[in-house]
N, C-alpha and C positions, 0 to 999 in steps of 0.2 A: 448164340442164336437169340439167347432174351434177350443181351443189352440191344440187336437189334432190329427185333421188333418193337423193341420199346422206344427206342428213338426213331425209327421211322415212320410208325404209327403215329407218335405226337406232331413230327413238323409235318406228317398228311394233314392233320387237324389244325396244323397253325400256320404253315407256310406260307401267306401271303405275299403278295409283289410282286409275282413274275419272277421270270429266269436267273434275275443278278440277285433279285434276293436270299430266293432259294439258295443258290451258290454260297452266298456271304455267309446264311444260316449255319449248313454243311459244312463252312473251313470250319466255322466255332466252335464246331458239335463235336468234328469227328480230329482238328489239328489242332485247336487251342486248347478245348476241354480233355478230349480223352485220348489224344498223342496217338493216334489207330497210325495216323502217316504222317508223313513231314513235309514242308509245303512246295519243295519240288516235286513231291512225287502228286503232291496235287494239282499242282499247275500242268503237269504232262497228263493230267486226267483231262483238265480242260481240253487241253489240245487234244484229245482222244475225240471229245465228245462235236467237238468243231468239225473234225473227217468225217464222221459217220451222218446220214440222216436220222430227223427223230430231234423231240423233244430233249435239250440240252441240260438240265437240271437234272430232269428223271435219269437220262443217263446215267450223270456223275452221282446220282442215287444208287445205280445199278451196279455201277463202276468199285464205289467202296465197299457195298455189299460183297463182291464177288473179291476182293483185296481183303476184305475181315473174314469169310468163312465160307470161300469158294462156291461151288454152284450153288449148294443150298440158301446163304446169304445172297447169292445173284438174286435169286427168286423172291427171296422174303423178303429184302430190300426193297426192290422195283415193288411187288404187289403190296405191302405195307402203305408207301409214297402213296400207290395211286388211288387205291381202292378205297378211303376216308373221302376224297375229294367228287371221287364217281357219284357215290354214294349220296354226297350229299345234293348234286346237279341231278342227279337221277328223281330226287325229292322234289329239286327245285322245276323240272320238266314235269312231271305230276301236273304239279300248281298250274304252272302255264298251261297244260293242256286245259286242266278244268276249270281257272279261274284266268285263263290270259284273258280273253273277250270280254270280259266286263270292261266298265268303265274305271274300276279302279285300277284295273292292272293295263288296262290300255293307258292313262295318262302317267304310271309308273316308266315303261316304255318309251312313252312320248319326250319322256326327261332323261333317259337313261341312253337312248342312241345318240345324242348327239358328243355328249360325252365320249363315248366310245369311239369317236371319230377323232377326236383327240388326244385320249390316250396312244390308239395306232399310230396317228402325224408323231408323236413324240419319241414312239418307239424308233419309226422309220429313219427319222432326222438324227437319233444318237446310234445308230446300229450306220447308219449312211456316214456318219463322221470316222468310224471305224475300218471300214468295210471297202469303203472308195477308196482305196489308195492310188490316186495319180489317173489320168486324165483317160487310160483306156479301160480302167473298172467302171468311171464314171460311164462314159460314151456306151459302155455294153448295158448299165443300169438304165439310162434313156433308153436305148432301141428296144430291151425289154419292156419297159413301160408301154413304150407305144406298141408295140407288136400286140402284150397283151388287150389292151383298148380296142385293136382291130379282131381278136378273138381268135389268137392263134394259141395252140393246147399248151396249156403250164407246165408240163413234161417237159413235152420238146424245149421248151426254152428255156427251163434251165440248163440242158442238156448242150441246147447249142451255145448257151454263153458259157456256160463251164472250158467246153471244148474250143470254144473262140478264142480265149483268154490262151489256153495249151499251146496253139496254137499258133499264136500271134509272140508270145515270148521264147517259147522252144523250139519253131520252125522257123517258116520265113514269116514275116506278116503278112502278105499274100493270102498265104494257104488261108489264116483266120478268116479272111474276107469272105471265101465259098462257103465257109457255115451259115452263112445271114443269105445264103440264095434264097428265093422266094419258098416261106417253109411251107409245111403241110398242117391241114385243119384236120384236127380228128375229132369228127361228129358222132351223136350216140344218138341212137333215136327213142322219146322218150317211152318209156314204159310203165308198167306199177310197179309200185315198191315191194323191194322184196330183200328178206332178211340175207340173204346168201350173196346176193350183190352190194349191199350196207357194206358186208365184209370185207366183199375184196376191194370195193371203192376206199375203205378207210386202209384197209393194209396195202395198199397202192400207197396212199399218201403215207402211212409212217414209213414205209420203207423207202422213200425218194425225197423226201422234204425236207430240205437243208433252208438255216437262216433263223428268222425268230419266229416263234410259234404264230404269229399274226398271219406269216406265208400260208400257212392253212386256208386262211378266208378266200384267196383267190384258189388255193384248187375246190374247196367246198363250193364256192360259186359257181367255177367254170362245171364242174361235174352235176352238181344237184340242185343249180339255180339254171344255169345257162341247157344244158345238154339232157337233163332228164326232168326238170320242170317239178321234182319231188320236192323243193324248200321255195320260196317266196325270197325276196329283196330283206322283207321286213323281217322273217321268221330268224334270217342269217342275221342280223344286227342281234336278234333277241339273245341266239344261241351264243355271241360273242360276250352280250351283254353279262348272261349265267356266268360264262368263265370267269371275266372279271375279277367279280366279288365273294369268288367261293377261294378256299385254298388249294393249293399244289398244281399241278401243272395245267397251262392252257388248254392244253390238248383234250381235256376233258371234255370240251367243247363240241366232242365227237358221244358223249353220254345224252348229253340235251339232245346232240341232230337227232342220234338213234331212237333216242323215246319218244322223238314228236313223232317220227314217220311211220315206227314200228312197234310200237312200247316196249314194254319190260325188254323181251327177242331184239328187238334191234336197238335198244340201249347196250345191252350186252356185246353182240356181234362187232359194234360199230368201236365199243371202249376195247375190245379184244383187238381187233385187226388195226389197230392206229397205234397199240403198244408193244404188241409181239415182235413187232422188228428189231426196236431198241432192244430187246434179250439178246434176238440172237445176234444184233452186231456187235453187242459189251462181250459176250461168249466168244465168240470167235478171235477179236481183234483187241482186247484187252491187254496184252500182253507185246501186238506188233505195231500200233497205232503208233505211240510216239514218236518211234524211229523213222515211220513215214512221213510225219510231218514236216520233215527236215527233208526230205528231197522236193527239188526245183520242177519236178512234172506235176509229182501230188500239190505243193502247194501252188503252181500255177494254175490245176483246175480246182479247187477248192475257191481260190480267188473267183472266178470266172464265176463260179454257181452261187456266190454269197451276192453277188453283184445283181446277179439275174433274179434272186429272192428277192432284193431290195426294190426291182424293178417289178418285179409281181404287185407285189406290197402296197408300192403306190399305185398302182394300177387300180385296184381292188378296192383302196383307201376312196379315191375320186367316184369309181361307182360307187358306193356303200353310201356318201356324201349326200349324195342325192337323193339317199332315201330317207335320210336320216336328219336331214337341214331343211325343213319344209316349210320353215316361216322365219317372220323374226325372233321370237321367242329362244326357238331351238340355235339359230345363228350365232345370238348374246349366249348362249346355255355353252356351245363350242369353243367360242372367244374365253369365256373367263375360266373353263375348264381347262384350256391351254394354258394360259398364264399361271394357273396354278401350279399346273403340271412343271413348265419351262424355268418356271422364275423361282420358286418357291419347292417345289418337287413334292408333294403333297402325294401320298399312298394313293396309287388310284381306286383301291376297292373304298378308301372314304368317296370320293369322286363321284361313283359310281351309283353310292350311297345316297350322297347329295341330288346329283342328279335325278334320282328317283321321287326323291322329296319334292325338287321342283316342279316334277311333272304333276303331280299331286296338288301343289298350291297354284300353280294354272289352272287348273282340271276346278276348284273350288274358286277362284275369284271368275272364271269364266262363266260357272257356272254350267 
């Protein structure tokens, strides 16, 4: 139980990069360093983490905990990971409540979204190189895209391309076609924020959210931007922006929503209900995940639902664009933010970083 808390602890404090990093960290830590498994059996972890929704890293965080010292390691593993990273966006949402409106942290922002729009394009396009395979993943990743742009519920569409995909390979192709009949709009009407609904909004999404954590930003929008009016265009770039450059998982990004809306109460609710799922799906299916992933039903709809993430993704990417690209400045700030990223592959929390400096040296030669 020391050695792991003590390694999980440190890569919550270090774990920078995003999902493949994290991963790459973890074979080091736990298959080169300290021989805990061998790298089949970590590769079927991966594949574990691929079936289930939820943040994919944290998982395979969860995953060897519960592999090294059973439930008790499930737990201190996963909360180890995530609680350093919370902790520190929980800090970093503080700031922004009480110093974002200024001029200083307004032009820090000003440099820091459009970046962000970049890093996601980059995400999408190598998760898209993966992920399409062959011309009916592609075709369901379009009509997701567009469907979302028409503002039809993130649920449902993943759901229908998941099952379109089933469909279309294990039935007749036919049948797949009646999943795209004209879907249904699920409208909320909006209300005040309230800590109890934080919760089940965010444990809705960890328990449904397949793809890369950036899928987040389109149910975060569709629910708390679009549907209940409680987040802003810009506050959602902002809360992306925190994940970023803090360590360990994206998903934290549900620490920032919860503090702006609700403080401390719904910082808390919002980091609870977006990780609890990942527990109970590592608990449950730990042990039969593998052997699913080899059958032709389950990875026909897993196919289906990655496709339809990727079509969320861009979705969400294009609006966010708009908020985010509002002059020349910020245009050139996205352009060379890419190339960095594409060409060069440059850590995006530097990026991030950079980007924030810019907005700063605008903010002073503009005066």
């Amino acid at each position: 139980m020391r050695e792991i808390i003590a390694l999980f602890l440190r890569l919550g404090f270090t774990a920078f990069g995003g999902p493949a990093a994290h991963i790459a960290m973890l074979h080091d830590e736990v298959v080169v360093r300290r021989g805990w498994l061998d790298d089949q059996h970590f590769l079927d972890l991966i594949g574990a983490t691929n079936l289930i929704p939820g943040p994919n890293s944290t998982e395979m965080v969860i995953h060897v905990g519960y592999e090294r010292a059973g439930w008790r390691g499930l737990v201190l593993a996963g909360l180890c990971f995530i609680l350093p990273a919370a902790l520190i966006v929980g800090i970093l949402a503080w700031a922004y409540v009480r110093f974002g409106a200024t001029p200083a942290g307004e032009a820090l922002l000003y440099g820091i979204k459009p970046v962000i729009i970049a890093i996601v394009a980059q995400a999408l396009w190598k998760l898209g190189r993966a992920a399409l395979k062959g011309w009916l993943l592609a075709a369901v990743g379009v009509a997701v895209f567009a469907a979302y742009l028409l503002g039809v519920d993130e649920l449902l569409l993943l759901a229908l391309g998941g099952l379109f995909v089933l469909a279309a390979r294990r039935l007749r192709p036919g049948v797949g076609l009646l999943l795209f009949a004209p879907p249904l709009f699920w409208l909320q009407a909006a209300s005040e924020v309230s800590v109890g609904r934080l919760f089940l909004i965010f444990l809705k999404v960890g328990a449904v959210l397949y793809g890369s954590g950036y899928v987040l930003l389109a149910f975060l929008r569709g629910d708390l931007v679009v549907d209940l009016g409680w987040l802003t265009e810009q506050q959602l770039l902002d809360a992306v922006a925190i994940g970023q450059f803090t360590p360990g998982p994206v998903f934290t990004t549900a620490t920032f929503v919860g503090y702006v809306l609700a403080g401390v109460p719904g910082a808390i609710a919002a980091t609870v209900g977006i990780f609890l799922p990942s527990f109970v799906f590592v608990a449950l299916l730990n042990n039969a995940v593998p052997s699913i992933r080899r059958s032709p039903w389950a990875g026909a709809l897993l196919d289906g639902v990655n496709a339809s993430a990727l079509g969320l993704m861009a979705g969400v990417t294009v609006q966010l664009g708009g908020a985010a690209l509002v002059d020349l400045p910020t245009v050139l700030l996205a352009a060379v933010a890419a190339l960095l990223l594409f060409r060069y592959r440059v850590n995006s929390a530097w990026l991030v970083l950079g980007g924030g400096a810019v907005g700063l040296l605008v903010q002073f030669l503009l005066g």
